[in-house]
N, C-alpha and C positions, 0 to 999 in steps of 0.2 A: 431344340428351341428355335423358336424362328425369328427372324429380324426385326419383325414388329415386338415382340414380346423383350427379347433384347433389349432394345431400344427403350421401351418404356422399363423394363428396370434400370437402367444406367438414369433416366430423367428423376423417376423416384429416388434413389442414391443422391443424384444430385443435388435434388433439395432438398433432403434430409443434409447435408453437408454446407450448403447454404445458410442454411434454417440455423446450424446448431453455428457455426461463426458466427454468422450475424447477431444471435443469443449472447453470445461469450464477447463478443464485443464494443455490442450499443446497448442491451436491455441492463437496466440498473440493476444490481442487485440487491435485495430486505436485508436491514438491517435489523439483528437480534440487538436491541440495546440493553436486554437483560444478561448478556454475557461480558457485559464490561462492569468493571469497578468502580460506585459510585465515584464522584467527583467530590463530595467531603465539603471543603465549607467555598469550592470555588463557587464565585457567583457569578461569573459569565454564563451567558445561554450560548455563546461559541464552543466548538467541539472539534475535534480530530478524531475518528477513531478506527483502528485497524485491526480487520480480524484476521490471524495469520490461522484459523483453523483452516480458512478457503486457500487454492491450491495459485500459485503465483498467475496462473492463467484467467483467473475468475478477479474482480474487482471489488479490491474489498479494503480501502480507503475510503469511509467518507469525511466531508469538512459539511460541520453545519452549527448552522444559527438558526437558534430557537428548534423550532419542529421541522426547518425549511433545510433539507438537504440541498446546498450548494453545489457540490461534487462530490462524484460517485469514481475513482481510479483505477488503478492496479497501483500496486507498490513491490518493491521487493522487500527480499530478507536475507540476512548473511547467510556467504558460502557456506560457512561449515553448521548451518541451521538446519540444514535440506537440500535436496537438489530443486523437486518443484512445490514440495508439501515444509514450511516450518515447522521442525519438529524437537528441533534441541538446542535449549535456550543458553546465555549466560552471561551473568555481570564481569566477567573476567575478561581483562586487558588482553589485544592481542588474540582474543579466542577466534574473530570474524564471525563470532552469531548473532544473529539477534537476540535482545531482550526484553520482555513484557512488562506490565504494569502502567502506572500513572507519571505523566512528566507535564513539565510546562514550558511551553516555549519561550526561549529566551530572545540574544541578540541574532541580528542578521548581517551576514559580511559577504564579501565577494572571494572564494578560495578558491583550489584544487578543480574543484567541479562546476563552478561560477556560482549564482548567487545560493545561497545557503544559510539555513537557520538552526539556530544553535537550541538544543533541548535539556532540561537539568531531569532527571530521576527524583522520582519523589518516594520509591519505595524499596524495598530491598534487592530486590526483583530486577534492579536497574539502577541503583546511590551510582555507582560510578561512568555512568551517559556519559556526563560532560567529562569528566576523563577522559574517557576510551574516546572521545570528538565524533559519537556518535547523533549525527547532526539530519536533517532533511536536504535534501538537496535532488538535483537533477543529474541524469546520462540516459543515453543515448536505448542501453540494455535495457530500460525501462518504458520502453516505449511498445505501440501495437503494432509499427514495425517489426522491432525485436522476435514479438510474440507471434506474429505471424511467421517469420521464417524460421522460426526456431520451438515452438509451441509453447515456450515459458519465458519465465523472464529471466536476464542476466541476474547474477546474486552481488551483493555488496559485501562491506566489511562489519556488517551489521545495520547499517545507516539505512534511513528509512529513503527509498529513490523513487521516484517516481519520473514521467516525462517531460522535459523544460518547460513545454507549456504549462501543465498541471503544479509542478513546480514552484512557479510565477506568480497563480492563481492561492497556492495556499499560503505563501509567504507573505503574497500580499496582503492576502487577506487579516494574516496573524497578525504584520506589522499594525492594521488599521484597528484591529478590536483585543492585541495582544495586550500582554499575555495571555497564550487560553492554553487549555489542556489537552493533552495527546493521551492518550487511553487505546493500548494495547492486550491485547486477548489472545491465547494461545488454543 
């Protein structure tokens, strides 16, 4: 093979690896919103919803109002869920998993991980959330940082995490049109 020919397969490589981070990192990703569980008699048009079928590298948090996706994230999910894919759920204290179904956002206080907002379970799937102080909040492992050097995201104790900026953005938001609902899919 000769150096020209070299050469241009290392550029092609190239941006095939370009191509497919920048993909994984700025292009929003569709929202199936027939994989989540109606919302029942809430009548906010605000929304939270996270599909942990997508792999902790793919962005799959969104916060929207009305038709109008406001943000599109990454989130995590408990350690003992998955390493990159959520795969094993549960409402038990102490387990570190995530758990799925319908919640609504509650109060918001400043803890452990700084500002953070408290979520109540609305189905069985999840009755004991606020128990277990599984809450929304921010770190560091949640970030494109993170995911860049590391190709995944850090995992939590089940708690929904996402980046401090992103964070900020859905807290706030909650607090302004809250209560709304969180709507989780496995």
């Amino acid at each position: 093979m000769n150096k020209r020919t070299l050469l241009w397969i290392i550029g092609i490589i190239t941006l095939i690896l370009v191509t497919t981070i920048f993909t994984l990192l700025y292009v929003p990703e569709k929202i199936h919103e027939d994989k989540f569980q109606p919302l029942g008699d809430v009548t906010t048009k605000a929304r939270i919803l996270i599909d942990y079928s997508k792999p902790s590298y793919r962005k799959r948090l969104w916060l929207i109002d009305g038709e109008r996706v406001i943000l599109n994230t990454y989130v995590s999910h408990g350690k003992n869920s998955g390493y990159v894919y959520a795969r094993d759920f549960s409402n038990t204290e102490n387990s570190l998993k995530s758990c799925f179904g319908r919640f609504i956002t509650s109060e918001v206080y400043f803890g452990d991980h700084g500002l953070s907002m408290r979520v109540i379970g609305l189905d069985s799937t999840n009755s004991n959330a606020y128990k277990r102080d599984i809450v929304l909040h921010s770190a560091d492992y949640a970030t494109k940082r993170f995911l860049l050097t590391h190709g995944y995201l850090g995992r939590s104790h089940g708690c929904f995490v996402t980046s401090p900026k992103d964070n900020k953005k859905i807290i706030d938001f909650a607090k302004e049109n809250g209560p709304i609902p969180v709507i989780v899919s496995k």
